[in-house]
C-alpha positions as CSV (number, residue, x, y, z in Angstrom):
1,X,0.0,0.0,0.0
2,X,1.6,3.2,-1.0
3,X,2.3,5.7,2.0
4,X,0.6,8.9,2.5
5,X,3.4,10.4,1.6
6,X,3.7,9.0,-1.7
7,X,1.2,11.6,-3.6
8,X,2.1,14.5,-2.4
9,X,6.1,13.9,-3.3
10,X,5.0,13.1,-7.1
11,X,2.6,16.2,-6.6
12,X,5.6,18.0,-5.8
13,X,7.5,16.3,-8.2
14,X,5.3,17.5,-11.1
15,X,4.9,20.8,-9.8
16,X,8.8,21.5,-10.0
17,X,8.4,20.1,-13.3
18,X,6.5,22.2,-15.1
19,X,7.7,25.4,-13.1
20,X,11.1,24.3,-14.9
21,X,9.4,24.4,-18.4
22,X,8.3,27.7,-17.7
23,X,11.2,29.6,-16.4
24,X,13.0,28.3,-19.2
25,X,10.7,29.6,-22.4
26,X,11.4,32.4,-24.3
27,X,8.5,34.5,-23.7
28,X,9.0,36.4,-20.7
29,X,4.8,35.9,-19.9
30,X,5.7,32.1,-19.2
31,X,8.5,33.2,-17.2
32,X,6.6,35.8,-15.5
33,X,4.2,32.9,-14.3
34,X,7.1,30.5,-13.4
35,X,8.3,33.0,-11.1
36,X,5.1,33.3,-9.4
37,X,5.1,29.8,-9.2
38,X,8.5,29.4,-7.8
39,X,7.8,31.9,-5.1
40,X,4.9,29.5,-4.0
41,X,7.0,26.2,-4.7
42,X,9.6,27.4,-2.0
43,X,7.0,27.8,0.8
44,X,7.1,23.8,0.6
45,X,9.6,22.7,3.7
46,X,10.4,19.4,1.2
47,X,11.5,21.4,-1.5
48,X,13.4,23.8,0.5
49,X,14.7,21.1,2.2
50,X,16.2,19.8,-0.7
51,X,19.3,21.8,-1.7
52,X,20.0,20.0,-5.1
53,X,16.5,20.7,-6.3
54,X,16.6,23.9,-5.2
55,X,20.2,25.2,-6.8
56,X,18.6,23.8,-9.6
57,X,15.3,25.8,-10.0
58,X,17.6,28.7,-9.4
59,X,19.5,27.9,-12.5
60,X,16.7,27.3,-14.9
61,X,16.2,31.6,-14.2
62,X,17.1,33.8,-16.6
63,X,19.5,36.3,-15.1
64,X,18.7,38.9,-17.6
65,X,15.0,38.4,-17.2
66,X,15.6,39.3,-13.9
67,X,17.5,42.2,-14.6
68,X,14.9,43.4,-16.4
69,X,12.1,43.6,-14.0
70,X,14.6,45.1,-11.4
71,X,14.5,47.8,-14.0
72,X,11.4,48.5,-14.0
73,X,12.0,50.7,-10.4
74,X,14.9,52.6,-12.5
75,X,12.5,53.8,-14.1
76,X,10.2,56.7,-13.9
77,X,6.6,54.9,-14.4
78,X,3.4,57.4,-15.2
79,X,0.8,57.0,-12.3
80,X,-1.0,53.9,-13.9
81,X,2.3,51.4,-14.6
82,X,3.5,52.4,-10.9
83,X,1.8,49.6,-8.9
84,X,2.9,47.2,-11.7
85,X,6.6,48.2,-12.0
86,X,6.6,47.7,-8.3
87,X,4.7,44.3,-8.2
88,X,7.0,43.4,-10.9
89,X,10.5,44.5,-8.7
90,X,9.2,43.2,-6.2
91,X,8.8,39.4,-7.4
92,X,12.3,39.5,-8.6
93,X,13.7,40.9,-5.0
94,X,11.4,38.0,-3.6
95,X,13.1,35.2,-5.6
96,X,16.4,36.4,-5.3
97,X,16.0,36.8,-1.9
98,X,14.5,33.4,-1.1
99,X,17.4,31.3,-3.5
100,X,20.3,33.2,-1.6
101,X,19.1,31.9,1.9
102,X,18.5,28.3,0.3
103,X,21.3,27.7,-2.3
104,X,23.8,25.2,-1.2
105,X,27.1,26.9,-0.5
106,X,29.2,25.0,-2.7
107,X,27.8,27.1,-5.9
108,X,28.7,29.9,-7.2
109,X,27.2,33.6,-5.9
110,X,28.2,35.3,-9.0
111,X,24.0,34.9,-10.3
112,X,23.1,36.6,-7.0
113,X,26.3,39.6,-6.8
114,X,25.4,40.5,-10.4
115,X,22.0,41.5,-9.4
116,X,23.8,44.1,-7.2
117,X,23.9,47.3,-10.0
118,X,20.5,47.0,-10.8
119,X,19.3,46.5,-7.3
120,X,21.0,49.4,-6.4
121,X,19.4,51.9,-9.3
122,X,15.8,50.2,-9.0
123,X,14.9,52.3,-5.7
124,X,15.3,55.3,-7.5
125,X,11.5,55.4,-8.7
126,X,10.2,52.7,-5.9
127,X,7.7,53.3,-2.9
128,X,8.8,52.7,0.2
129,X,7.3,49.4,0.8
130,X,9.5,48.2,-2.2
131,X,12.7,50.2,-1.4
132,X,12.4,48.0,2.0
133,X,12.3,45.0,0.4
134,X,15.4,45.7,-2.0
135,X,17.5,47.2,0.7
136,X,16.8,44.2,2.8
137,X,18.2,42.0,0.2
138,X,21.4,44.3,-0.5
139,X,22.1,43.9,3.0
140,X,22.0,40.1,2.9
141,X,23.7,39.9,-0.8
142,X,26.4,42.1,0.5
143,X,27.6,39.8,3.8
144,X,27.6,37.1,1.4
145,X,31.3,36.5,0.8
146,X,33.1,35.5,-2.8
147,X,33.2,32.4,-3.7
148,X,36.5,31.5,-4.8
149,X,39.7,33.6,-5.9
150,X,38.4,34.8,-9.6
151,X,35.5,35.9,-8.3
152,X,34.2,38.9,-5.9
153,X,32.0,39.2,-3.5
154,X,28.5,40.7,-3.0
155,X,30.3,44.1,-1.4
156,X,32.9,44.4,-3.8
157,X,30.7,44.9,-6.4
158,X,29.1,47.5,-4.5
159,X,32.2,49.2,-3.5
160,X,33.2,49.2,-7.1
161,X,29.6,51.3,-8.5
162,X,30.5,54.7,-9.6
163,X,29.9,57.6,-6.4
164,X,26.3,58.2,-8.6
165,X,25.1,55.0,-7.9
166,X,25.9,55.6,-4.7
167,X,24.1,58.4,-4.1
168,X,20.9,56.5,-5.2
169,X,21.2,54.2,-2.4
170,X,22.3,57.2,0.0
171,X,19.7,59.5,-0.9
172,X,16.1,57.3,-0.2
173,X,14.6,58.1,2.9
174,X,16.1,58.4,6.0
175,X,13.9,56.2,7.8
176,X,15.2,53.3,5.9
177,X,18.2,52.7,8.0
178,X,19.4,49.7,6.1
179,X,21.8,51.7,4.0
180,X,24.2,52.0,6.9
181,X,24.8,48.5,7.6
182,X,25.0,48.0,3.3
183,X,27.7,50.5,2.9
184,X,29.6,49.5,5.7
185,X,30.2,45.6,4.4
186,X,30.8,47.9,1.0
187,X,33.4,49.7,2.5
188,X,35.2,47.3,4.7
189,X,35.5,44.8,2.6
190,X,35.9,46.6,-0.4
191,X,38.4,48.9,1.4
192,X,40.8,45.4,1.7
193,X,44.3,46.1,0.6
194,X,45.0,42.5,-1.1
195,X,42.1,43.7,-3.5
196,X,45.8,45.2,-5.3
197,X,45.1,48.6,-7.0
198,X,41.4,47.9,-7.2
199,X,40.9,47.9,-3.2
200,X,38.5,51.2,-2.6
201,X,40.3,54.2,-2.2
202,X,40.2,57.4,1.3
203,X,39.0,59.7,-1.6
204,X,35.9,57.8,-2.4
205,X,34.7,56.9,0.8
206,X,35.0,60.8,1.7
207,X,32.9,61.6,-1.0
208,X,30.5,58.7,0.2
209,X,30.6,60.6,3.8
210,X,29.6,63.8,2.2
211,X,26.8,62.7,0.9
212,X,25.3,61.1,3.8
213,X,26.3,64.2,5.8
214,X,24.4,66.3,3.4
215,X,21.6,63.8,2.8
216,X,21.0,63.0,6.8
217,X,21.1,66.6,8.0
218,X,18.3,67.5,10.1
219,X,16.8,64.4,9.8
220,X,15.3,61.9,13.0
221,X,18.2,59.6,11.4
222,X,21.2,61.7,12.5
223,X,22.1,59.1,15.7
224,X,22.2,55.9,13.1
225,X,24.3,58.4,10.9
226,X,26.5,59.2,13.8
227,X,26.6,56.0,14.9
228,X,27.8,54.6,11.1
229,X,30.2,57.1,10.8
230,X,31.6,56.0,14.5
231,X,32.4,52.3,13.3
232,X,33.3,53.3,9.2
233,X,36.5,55.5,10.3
234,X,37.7,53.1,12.8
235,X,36.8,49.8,10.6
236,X,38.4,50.4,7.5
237,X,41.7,49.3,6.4
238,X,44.1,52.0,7.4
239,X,45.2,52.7,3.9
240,X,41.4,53.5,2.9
241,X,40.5,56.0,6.1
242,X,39.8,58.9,4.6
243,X,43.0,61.4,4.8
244,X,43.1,64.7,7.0
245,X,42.1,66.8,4.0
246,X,39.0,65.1,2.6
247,X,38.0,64.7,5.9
248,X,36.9,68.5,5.8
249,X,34.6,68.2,3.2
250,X,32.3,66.0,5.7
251,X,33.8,66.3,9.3
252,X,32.5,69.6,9.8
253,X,29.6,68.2,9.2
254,X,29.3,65.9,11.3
255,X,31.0,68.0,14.3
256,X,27.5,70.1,13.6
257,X,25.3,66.8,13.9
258,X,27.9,65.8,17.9
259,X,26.6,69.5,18.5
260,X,22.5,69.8,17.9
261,X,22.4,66.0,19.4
262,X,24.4,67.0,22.3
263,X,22.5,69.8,23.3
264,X,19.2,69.1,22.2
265,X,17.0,66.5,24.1
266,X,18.5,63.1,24.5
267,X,17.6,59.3,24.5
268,X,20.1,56.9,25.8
269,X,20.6,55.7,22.0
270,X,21.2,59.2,21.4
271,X,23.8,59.6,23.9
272,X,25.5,56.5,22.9
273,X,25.4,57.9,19.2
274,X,27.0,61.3,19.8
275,X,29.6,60.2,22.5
276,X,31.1,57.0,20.7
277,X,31.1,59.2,17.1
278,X,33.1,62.1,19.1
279,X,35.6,59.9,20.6
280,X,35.8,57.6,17.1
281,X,36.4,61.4,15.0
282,X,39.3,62.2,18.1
283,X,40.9,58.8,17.4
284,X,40.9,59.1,14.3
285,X,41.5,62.7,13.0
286,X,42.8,64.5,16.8
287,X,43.4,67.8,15.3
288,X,40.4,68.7,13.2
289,X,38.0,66.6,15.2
290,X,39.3,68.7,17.9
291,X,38.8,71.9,16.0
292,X,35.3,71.3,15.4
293,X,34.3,69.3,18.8
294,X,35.7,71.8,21.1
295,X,35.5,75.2,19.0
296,X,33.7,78.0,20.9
297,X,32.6,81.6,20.0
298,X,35.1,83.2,22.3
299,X,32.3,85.6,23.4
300,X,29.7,82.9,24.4
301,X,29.6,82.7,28.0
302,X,28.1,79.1,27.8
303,X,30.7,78.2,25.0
304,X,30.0,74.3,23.5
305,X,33.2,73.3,24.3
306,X,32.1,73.5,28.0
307,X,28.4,72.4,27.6
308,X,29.5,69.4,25.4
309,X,32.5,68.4,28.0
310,X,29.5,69.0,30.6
311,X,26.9,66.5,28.7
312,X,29.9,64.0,28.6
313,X,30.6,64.4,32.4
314,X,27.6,63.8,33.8
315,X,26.7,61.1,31.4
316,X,29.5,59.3,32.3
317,X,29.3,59.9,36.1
318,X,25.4,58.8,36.1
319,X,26.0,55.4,34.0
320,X,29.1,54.3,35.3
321,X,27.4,54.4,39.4
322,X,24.2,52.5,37.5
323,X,27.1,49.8,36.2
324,X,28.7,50.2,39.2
325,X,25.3,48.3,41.1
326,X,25.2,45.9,38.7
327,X,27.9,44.5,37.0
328,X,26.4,41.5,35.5
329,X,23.8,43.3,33.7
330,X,23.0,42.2,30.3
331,X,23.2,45.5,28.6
332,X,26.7,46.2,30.2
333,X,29.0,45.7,26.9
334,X,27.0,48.6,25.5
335,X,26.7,51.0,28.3
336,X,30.6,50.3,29.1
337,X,31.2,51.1,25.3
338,X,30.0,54.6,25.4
339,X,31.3,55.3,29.2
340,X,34.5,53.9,27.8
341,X,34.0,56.5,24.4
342,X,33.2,59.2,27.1
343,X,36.2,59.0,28.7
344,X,38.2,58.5,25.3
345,X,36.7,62.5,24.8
346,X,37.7,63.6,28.0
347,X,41.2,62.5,27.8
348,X,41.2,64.2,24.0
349,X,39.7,67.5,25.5
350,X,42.6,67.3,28.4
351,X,45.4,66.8,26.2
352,X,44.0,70.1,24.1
353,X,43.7,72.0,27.6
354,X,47.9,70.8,28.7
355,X,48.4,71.3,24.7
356,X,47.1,75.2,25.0
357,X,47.2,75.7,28.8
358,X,50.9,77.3,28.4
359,X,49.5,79.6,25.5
360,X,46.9,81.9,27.2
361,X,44.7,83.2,24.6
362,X,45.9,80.7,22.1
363,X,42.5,78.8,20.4
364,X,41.5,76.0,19.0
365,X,39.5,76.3,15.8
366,X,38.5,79.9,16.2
367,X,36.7,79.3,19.0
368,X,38.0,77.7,21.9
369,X,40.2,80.3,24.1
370,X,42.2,78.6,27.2
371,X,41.5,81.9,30.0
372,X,41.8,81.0,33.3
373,X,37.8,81.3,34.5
374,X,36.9,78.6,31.7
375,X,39.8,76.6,32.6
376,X,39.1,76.6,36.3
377,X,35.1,75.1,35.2
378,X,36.5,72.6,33.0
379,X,38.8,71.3,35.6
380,X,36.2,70.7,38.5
381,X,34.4,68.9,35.7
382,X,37.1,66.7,34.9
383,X,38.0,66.6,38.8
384,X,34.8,64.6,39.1
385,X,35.3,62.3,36.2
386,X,38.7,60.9,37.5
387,X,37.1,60.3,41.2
388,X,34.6,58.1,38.9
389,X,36.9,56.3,37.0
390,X,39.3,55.7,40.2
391,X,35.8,54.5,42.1
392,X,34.9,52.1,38.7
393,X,38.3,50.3,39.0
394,X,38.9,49.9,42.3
395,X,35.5,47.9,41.8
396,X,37.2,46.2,39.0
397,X,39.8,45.5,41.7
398,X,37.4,43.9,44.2
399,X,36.1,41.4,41.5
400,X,39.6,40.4,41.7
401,X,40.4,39.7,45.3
402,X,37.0,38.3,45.8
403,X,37.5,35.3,43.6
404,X,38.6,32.2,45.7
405,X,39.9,30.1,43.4
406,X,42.8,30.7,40.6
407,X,40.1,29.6,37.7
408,X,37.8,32.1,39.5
409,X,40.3,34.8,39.3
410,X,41.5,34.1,35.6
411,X,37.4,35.0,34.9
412,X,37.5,37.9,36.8
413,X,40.8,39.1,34.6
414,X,39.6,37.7,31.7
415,X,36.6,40.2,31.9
416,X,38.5,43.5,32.5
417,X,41.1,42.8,30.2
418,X,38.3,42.6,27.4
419,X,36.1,45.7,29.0
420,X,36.7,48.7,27.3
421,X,36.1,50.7,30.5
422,X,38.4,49.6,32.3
423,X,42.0,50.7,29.2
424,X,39.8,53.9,28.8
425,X,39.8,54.6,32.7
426,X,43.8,53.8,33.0
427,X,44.7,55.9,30.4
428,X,42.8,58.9,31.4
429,X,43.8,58.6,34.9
430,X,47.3,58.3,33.5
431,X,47.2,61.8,31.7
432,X,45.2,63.7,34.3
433,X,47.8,63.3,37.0
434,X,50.8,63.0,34.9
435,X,50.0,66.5,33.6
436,X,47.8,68.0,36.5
437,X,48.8,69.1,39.6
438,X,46.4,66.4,41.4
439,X,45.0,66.7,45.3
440,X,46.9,64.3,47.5
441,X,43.5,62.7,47.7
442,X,43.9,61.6,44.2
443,X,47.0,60.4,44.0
444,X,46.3,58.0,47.1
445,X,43.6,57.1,45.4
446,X,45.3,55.7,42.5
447,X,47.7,54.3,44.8
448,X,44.7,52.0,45.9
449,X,44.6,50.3,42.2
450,X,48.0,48.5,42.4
451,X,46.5,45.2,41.5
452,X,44.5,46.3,38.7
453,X,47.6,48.0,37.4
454,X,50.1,45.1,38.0
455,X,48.0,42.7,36.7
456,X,47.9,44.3,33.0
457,X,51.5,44.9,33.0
458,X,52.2,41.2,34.1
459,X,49.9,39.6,31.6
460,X,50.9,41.8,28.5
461,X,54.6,41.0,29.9
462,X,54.5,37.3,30.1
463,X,51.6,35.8,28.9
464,X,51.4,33.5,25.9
465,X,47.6,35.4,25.2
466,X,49.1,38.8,25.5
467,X,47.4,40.1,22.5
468,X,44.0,39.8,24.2
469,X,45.6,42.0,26.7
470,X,45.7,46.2,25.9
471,X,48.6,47.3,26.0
472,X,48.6,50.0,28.9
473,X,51.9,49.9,30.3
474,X,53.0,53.1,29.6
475,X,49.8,54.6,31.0
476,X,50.5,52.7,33.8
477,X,54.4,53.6,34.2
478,X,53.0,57.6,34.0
479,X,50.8,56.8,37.4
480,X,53.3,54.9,39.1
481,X,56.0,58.1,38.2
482,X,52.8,60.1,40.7
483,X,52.1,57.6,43.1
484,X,55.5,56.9,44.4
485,X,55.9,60.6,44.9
486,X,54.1,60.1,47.9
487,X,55.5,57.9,51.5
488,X,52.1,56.1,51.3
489,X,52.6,55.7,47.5
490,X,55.8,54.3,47.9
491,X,55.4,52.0,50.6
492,X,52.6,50.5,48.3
493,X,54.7,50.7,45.3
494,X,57.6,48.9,47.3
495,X,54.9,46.3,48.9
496,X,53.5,45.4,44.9
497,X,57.2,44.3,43.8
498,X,57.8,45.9,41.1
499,X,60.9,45.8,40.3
500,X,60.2,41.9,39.2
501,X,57.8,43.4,36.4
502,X,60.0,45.6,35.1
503,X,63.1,43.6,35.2
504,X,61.1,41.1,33.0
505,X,60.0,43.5,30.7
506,X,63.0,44.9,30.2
507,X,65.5,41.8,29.9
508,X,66.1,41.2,26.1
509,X,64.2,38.4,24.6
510,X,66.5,37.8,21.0
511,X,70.0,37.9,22.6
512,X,72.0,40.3,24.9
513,X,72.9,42.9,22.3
514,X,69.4,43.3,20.5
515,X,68.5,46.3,21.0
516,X,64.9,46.7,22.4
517,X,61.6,47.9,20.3
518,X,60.7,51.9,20.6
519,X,57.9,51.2,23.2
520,X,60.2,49.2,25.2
521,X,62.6,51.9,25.0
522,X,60.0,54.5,25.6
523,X,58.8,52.0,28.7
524,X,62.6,52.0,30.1
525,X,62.7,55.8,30.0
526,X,59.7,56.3,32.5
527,X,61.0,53.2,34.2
528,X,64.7,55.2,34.4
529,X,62.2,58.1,35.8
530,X,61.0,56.2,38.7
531,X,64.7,55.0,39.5
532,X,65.3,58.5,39.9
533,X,62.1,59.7,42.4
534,X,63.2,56.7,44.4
535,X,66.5,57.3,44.6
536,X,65.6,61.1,45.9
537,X,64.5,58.6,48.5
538,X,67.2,56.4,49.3
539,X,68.0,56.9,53.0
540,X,64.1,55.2,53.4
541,X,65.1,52.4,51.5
542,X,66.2,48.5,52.8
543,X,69.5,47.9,51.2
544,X,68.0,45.2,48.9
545,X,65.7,47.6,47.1
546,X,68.4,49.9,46.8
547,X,70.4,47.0,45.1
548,X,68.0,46.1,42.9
549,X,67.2,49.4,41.2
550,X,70.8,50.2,41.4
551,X,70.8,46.7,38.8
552,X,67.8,48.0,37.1
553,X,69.4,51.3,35.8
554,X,72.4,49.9,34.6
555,X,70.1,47.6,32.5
556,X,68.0,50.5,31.2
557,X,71.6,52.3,30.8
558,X,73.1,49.7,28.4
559,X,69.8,49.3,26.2
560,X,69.3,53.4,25.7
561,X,73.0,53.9,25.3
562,X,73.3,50.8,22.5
563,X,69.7,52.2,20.8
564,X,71.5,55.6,20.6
């Protein structure tokens, strides 16, 4: 007795059948219909199921038929051909999507990634249920990589279109925020130097910037813009960042977009979006992200520079107390992201304040004017972010000594190692008291963190995994130069060892007469300047310590004087 089964295959059977006879006529109605019917057939789980039949109804399309109804939204229609030209895209984005989720990987994705141009120029004349559809399949066709050497992938192609195509995509409505995500696969990977000459070039990608900075202007879109434009200039291959000097023709931009969002009313998304693009454009471009980020009209007695620093402040110092009570919450990679982007600004707008504070008058992109009254505001500001960021890791530092067992303690510096927070806390505690004339109260502070610190510089000493660890060393050795200019400092310093640590980073690892790396010699000159504080402190010191620096300087000698 046949099984239930049995009918329904053959059914099936059939139906694949003559949907193969008619997506391979000539007559584009009969492939019209055996599109429709495909779209149907692949609602079956059996068919889908089966990847052989399925690669092979995606080969009996015709490319070029479906090139032309993706056409049909490049073109202008009059107002009774609109509805069809969009029913008509809209079967072919269908299809195409539906066959790239269920061919088998081993074929080729060359049918799909030619689609791409077309795609691209169809939402030019589409409504905006259609132009969601397309853009939804870009976004899929472009994460889909190449399929062997010869070929390219779905966001080379994309990367390669002329700027005018480009524009198409960037110029559709803001509210269709897929375009972000498509352009940056079409950067990044297009951006990738082994592409040879043909890997994207800065110039391009600036002009690609200024035309989502004009096209996103004053729009509810400008925190996915900011937010884009964050990850692009960090993400791409160095060699395809756009340079200092196209950067104008969109940063300023930009810097206005940080501003209105800044000081306009906020959502938590929008605070994320303004804070991690500010600290992204200061990474990236210091000088003119500066100029435009803390530029002031000299005669303003609010000037941005000191409401923005403000915004950033208190951002940071309400967030981090809310990680602070719960450090296991499930949303704490993205909070610490931004807290740690905050801080990345702070520490930019410091180094401009110790850059100009010798210069009185002297200003930063027309605006920002370093007089004594402004400076005095911004410092109780920044007073109060360091006492937060000393408070955050000596919580990270707790989470340390609280774990009982080794494995339990590998977690704990596993974790902090990876948080963001934490490098961004050490390095602006680093430069604040490095360069600022800090309270006594700070300085013992930061003499409370000695585990934190010791335990980055042993790990990104001596680990075998030291590339998971940052490396903050030099941030750390610029503390260490405050601390021990204190008794209590000292005695701490003394009581943490540290002359192991730096007698292992310092001996040479390729032979006794290779000379040392430029951050190991950079690291040896701020070890040379502790060597110095503590011997302005010798009469307090046991004979052994005194020993063992004495053997540490003429290790740091004999490397700087064979570098020189």
């Amino acid at each position: 007795m046949a099984s239930p089964a049995t009918p329904t295959s053959l059914q099936v059977k059939e139906g694949v059948d003559r949907v193969k006879v008619l997506l391979r006529a000539k007559d584009d109605t009969s492939r019209f219909c055996g599109l429709t019917w495909t779209r149907g057939l692949l609602n079956n789980s059996e068919i889908r199921e089966n990847h052989d039949l399925v690669y092979e109804l995606w080969t009996c399309i015709s490319p070029r038929f479906l090139d032309r109804l993706i056409r049909t939204g490049s073109q202008a229609p009059s107002p009774d051909t609109h509805e069809r030209h969009d029913q008509y895209l809209n079967l072919a984005v269908d299809i195409i999507h539906a066959f790239a989720a269920l061919v088998p990987s081993y074929s080729t994705y060359d049918s799909f990634h030619g689609r791409i141009p077309n795609l691209v120029r169809s939402v030019r004349h589409s409504s905006d249920e259609t132009i969601d559809n397309v853009l939804g399949l870009l976004e899929t066709l472009v994460q889909q990589p190449k399929h062997c050497a010869d070929t390219v992938g779905g966001a080379t192609i994309l990367a390669d279109m002329p700027v005018e195509d480009w524009e198409i995509l960037i110029n559709v409505d803001p509210r269709h925020v897929q375009v972000f995500n498509i352009f940056y696969w079409a950067w990044t990977v297009g951006s990738d130097p082994s592409r040879g000459p043909s890997a994207l070039k800065s110039g391009k990608i600036s002009q690609g910037l200024r035309l989502f900075a004009s096209s996103f202007v004053n729009t509810p879109a400008t925190g996915p813009l900011l937010n884009f434009v964050a990850s692009i200039v960090e993400d791409l291959y160095i060699a395809a960042r756009p340079s200092v000097n196209d950067a104008d023709s969109w940063l300023i931009h930009i810097g206005w977009m940080v501003q209105r969002l800044s000081t306009g009313k906020q959502s938590e998304e929008g605070r994320s979006a303004y804070i991690n693009c500010a600290a992204a454009l200061l990474r990236v471009f210091p000088e003119k992200s500066a100029d435009v980020l803390f530029g002031d009209d000299q005669d303003s007695s609010k000037p941005f520079a000191y409401i923005f620093v403000s915004m950033v402040q208190v951002d940071f110092h309400s967030a981090i107390h809310l990680l602070q009570s719960d450090l296991t919450a499930s949303e704490y990679s993205r909070i610490a992201q931004r807290l740690a982007s905050a801080l990345d600004v702070l520490t930019s707008f410091v180094g401009c304040l110790i850059e100009r504070a010798d210069q009185p008058g002297v200003v930063i992109g027309g605006g920002l004017s370093f007089v004594p009254e402004k400076l005095l505001k911004y410092r109780d500001l920044l007073v109060r972010a360091v006492s937060d960021a000393t408070e955050y890791l000596q919580d990270q530092q707790a989470a340390i000594s609280v774990a009982i067992s080794a494995e339990a303690q590998g977690m704990a510096l596993k974790k902090i190692f990876a948080d963001p927070l934490t490098e961004s806390a050490i390095r602006f505690i680093a430069l604040w008291l490095r360069e600022d004339n800090a309270d006594s109260l700070t300085v013992e502070a930061a003499s409370t963190l000695m585990d934190v610190f010791k335990a980055f510089y042993i790990h990104k000493t001596t680990s075998k995994q030291e590339a998971t660890v940052p490396e903050l060393r030099l941030p750390i050795l610029a503390i260490l130069e405050v601390v021990i200019t204190t008794s209590e400092g000292r005695s701490r310093f003394f009581e943490y060892d540290w002359f192991n640590c730096f007698w292992a980073d310092f001996q040479p690892t390729r032979g006794p007469e290779t000379p040392p790396d430029e951050q190991r010699v950079l690291r040896m000159l701020s070890a040379k300047g502790l060597h110095d504080e503590i011997m302005s402190h010798q009469r307090e010191l046991a004979p052994d310590i005194l020993s063992n620096w004495t053997r540490l300087d003429h290790l740091i000698e004999h490397f700087i004087e064979f570098e020189d």
